[in-house]
Backbone as XML, in Angstrom:
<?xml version="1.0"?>
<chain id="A" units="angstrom">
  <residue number="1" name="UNK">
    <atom name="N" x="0.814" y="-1.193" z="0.000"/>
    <atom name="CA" x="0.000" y="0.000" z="0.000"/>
    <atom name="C" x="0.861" y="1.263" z="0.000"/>
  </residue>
  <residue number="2" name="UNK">
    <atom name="N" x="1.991" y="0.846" z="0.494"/>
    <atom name="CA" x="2.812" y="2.322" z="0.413"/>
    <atom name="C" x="3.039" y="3.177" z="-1.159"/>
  </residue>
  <residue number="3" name="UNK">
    <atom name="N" x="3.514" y="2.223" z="-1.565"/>
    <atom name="CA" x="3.316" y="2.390" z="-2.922"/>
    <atom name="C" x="2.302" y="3.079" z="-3.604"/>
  </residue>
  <residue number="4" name="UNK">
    <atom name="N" x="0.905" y="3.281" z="-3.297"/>
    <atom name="CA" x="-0.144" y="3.746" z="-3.591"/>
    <atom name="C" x="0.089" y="5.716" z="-3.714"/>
  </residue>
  <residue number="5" name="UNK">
    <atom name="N" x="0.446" y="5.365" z="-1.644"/>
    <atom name="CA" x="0.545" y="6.782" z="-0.965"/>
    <atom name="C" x="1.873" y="7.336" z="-1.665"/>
  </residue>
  <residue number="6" name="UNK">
    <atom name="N" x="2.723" y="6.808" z="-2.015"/>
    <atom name="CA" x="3.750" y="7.331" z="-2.633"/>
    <atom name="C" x="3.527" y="8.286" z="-3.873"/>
  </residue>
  <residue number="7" name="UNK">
    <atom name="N" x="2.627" y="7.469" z="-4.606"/>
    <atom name="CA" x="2.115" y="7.885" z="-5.538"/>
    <atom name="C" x="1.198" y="9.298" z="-5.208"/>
  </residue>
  <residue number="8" name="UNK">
    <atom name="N" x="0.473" y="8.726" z="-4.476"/>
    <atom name="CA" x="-0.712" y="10.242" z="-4.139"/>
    <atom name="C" x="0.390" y="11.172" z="-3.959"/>
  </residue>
  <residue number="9" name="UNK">
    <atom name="N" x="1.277" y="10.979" z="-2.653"/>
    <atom name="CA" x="2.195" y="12.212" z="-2.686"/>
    <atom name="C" x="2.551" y="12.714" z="-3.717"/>
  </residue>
  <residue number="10" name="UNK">
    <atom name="N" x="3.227" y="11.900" z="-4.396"/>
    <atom name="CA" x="3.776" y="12.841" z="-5.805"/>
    <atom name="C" x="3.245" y="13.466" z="-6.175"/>
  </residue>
  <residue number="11" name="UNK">
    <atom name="N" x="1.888" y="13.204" z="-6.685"/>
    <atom name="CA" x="0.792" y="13.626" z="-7.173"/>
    <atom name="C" x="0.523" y="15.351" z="-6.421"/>
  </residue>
  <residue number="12" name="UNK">
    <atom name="N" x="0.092" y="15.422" z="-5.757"/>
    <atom name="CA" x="0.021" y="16.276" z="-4.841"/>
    <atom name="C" x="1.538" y="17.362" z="-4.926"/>
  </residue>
  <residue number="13" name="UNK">
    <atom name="N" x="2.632" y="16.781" z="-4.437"/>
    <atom name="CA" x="4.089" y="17.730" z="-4.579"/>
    <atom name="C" x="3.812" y="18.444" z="-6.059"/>
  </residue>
  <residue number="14" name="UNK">
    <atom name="N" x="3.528" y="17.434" z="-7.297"/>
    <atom name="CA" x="3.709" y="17.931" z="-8.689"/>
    <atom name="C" x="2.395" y="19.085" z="-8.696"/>
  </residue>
  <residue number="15" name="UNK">
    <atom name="N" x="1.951" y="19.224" z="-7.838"/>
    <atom name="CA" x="0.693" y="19.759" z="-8.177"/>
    <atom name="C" x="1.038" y="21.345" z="-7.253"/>
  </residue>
  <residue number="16" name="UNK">
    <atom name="N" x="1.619" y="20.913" z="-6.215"/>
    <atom name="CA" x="1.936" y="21.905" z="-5.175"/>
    <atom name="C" x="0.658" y="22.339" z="-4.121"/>
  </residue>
  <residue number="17" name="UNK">
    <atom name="N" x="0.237" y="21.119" z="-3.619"/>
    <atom name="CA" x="-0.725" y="21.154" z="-3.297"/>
    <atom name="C" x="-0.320" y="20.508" z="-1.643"/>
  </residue>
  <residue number="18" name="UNK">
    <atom name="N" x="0.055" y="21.864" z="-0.754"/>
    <atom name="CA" x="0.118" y="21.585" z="0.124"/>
    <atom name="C" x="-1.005" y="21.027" z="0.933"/>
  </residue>
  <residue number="19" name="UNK">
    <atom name="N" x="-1.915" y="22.064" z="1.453"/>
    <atom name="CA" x="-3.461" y="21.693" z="1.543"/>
    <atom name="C" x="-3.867" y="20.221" z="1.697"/>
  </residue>
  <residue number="20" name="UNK">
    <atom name="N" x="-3.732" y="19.949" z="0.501"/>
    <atom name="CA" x="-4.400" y="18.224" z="0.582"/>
    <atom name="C" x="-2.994" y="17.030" z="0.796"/>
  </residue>
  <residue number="21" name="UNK">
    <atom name="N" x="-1.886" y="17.791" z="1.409"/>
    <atom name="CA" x="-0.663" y="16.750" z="1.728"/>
    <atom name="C" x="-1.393" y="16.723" z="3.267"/>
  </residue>
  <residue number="22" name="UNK">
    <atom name="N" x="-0.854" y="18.505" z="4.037"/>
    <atom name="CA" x="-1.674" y="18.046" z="5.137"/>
    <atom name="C" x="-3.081" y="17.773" z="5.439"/>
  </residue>
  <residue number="23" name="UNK">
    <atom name="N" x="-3.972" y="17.826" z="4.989"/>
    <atom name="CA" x="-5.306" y="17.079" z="4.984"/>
    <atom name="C" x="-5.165" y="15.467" z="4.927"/>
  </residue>
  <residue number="24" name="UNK">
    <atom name="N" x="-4.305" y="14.833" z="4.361"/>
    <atom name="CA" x="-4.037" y="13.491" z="4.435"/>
    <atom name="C" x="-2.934" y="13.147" z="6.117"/>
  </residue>
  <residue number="25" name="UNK">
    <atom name="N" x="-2.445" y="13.974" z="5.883"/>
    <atom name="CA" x="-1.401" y="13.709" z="7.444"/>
    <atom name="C" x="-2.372" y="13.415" z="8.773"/>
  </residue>
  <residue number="26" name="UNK">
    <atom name="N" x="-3.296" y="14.972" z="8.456"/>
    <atom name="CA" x="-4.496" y="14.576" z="9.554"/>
    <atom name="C" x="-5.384" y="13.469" z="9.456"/>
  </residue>
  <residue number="27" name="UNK">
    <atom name="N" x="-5.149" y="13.242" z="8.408"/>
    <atom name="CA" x="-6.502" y="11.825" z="8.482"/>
    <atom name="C" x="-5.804" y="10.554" z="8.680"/>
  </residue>
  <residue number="28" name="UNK">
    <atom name="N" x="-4.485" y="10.637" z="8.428"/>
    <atom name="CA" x="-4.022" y="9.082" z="8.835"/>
    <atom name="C" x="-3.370" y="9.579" z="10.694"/>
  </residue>
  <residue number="29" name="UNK">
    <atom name="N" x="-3.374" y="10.860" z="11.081"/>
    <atom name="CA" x="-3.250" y="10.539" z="12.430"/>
    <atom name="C" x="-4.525" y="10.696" z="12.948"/>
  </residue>
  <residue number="30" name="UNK">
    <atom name="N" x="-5.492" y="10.343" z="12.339"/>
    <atom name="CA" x="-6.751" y="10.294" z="13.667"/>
    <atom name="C" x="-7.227" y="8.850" z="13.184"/>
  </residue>
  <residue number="31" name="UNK">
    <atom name="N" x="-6.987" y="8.270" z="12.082"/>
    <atom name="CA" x="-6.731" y="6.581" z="12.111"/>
    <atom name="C" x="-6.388" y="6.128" z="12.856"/>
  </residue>
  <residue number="32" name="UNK">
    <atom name="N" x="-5.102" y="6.425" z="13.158"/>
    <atom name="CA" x="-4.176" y="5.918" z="14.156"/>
    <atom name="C" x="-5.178" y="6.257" z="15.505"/>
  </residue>
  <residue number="33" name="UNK">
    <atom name="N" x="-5.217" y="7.454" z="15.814"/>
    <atom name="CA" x="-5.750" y="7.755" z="17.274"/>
    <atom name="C" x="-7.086" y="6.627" z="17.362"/>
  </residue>
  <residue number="34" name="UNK">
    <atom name="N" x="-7.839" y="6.436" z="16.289"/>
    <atom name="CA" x="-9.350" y="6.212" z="16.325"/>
    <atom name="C" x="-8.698" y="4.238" z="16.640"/>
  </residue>
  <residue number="35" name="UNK">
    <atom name="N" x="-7.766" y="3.838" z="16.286"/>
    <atom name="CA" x="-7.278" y="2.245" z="16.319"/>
    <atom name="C" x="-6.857" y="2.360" z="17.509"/>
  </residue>
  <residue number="36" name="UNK">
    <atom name="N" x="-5.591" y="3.417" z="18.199"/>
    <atom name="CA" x="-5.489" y="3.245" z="19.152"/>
    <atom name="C" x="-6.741" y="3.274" z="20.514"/>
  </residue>
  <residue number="37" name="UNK">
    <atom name="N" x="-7.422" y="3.532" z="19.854"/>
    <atom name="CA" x="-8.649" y="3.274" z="21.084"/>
    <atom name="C" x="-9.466" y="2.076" z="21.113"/>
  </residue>
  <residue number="38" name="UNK">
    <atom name="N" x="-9.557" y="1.692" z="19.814"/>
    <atom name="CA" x="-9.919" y="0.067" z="20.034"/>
    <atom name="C" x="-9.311" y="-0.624" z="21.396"/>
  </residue>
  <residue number="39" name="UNK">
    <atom name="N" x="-10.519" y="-1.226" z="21.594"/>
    <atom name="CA" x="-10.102" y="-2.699" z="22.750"/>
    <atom name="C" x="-10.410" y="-3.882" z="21.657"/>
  </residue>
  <residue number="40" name="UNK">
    <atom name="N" x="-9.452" y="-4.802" z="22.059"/>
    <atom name="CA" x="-10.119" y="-6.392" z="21.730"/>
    <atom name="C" x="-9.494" y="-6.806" z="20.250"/>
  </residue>
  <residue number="41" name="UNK">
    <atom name="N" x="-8.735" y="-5.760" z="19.819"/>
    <atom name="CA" x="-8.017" y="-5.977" z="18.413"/>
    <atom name="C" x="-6.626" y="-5.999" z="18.396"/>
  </residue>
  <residue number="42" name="UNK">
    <atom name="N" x="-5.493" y="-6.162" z="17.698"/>
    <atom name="CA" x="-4.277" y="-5.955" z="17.146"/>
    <atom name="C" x="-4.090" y="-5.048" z="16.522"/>
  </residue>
  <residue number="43" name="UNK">
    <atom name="N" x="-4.097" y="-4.229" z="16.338"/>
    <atom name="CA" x="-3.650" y="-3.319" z="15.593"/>
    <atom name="C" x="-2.516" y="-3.078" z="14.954"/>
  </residue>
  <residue number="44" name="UNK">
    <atom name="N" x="-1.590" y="-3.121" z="15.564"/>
    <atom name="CA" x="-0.036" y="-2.510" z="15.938"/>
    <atom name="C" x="0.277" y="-2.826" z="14.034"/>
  </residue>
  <residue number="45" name="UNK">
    <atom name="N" x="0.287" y="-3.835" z="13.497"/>
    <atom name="CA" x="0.697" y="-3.387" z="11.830"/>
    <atom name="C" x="-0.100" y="-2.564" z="11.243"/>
  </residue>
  <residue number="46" name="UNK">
    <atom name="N" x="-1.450" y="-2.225" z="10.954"/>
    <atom name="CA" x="-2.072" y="-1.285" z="10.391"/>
    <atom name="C" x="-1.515" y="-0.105" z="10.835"/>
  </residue>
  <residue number="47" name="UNK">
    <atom name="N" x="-1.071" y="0.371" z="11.817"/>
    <atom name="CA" x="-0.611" y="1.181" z="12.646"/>
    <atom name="C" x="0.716" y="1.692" z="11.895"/>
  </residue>
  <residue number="48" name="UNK">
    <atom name="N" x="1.593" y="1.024" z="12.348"/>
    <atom name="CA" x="2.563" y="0.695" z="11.635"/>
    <atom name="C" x="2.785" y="1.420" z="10.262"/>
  </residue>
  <residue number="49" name="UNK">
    <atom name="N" x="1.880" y="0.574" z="9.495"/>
    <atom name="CA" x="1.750" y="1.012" z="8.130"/>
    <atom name="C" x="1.400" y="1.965" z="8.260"/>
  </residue>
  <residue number="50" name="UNK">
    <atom name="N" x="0.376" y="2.494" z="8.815"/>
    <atom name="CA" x="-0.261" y="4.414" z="8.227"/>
    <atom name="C" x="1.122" y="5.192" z="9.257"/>
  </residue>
  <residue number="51" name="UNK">
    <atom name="N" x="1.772" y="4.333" z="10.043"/>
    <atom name="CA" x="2.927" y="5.293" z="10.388"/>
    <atom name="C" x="3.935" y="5.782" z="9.174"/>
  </residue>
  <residue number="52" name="UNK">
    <atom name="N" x="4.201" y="4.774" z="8.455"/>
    <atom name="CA" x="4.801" y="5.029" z="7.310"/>
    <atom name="C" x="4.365" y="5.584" z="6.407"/>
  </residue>
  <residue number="53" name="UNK">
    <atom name="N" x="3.211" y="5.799" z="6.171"/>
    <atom name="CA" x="2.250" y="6.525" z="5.186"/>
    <atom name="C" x="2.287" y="8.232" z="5.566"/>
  </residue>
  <residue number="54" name="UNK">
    <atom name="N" x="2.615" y="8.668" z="6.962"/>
    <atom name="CA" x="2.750" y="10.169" z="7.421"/>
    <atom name="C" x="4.290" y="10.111" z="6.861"/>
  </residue>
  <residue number="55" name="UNK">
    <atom name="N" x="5.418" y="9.257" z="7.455"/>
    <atom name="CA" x="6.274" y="9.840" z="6.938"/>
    <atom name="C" x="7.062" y="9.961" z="5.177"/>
  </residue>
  <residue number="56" name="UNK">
    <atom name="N" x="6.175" y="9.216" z="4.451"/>
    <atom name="CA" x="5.738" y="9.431" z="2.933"/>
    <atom name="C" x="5.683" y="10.704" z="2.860"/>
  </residue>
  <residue number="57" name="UNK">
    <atom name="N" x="4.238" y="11.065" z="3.726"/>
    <atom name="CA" x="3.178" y="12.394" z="3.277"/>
    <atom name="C" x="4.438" y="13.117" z="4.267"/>
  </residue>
  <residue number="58" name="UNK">
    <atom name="N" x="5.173" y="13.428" z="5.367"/>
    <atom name="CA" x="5.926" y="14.464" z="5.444"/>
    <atom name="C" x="7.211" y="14.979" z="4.429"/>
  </residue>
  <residue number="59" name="UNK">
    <atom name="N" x="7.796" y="13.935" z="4.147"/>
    <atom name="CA" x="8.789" y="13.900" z="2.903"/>
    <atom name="C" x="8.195" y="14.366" z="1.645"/>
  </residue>
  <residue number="60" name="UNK">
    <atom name="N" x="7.071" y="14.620" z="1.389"/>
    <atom name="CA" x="6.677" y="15.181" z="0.630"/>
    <atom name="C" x="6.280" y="16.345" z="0.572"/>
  </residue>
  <residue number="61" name="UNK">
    <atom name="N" x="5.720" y="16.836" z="2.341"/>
    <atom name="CA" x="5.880" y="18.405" z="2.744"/>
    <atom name="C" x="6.780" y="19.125" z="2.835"/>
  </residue>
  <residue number="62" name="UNK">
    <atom name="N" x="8.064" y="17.727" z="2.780"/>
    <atom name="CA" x="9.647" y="19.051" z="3.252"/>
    <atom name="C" x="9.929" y="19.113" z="1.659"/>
  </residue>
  <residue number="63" name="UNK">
    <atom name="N" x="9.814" y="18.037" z="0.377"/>
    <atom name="CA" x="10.075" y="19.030" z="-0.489"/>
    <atom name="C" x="8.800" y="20.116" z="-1.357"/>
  </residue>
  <residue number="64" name="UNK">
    <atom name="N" x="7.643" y="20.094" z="-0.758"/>
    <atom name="CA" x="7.494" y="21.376" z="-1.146"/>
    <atom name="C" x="8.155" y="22.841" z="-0.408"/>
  </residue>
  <residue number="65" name="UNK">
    <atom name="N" x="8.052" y="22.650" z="1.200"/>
    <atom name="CA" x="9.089" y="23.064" z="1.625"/>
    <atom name="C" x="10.243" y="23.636" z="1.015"/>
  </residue>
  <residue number="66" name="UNK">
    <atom name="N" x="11.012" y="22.876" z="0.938"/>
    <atom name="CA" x="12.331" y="23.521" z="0.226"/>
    <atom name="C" x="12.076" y="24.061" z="-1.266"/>
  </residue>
  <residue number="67" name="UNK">
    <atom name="N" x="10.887" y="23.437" z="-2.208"/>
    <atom name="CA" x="11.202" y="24.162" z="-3.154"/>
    <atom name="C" x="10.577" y="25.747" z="-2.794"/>
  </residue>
  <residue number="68" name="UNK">
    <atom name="N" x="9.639" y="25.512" z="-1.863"/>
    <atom name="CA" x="9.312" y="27.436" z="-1.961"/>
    <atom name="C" x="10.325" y="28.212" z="-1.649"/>
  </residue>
  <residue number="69" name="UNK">
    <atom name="N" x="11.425" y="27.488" z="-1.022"/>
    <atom name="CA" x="12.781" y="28.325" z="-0.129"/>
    <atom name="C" x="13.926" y="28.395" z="-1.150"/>
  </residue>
  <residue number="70" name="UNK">
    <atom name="N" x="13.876" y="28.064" z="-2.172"/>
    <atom name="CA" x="14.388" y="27.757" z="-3.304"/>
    <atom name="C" x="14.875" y="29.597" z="-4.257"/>
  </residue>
</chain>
């Protein structure tokens, strides 16, 4: 699945579309928050994974980042 989000990022950087990078950051950390409140499940790889999915979507905020500083 990373692969997917990789993609969206790009998508998004090529576009310069900060906005909907962080709009995705927030929605995979209230995933996370909304799993971490589960009782009675495993979570911890889904978890995991959308952990890696923010730091996709931040690597993709630091280079829009740098290109505006550019």
């Amino acid at each position: 699945m990373s692969g997917a989000i990789e993609l969206i990022v790009e998508g998004f950087v090529s576009l310069k579309d900060r906005t909907a990078l962080d709009e995705l950051r927030i929605q995979r950390r209230k995933l996370i928050a909304d799993l971490d409140a589960c009782t009675g499940i495993d979570s911890t790889s889904t978890v995991q994974q959308i952990e890696e999915d923010i730091i996709v979507i931040e690597a993709g905020l630091a280079r829009l980042d740098g290109a505006t500083t550019s």
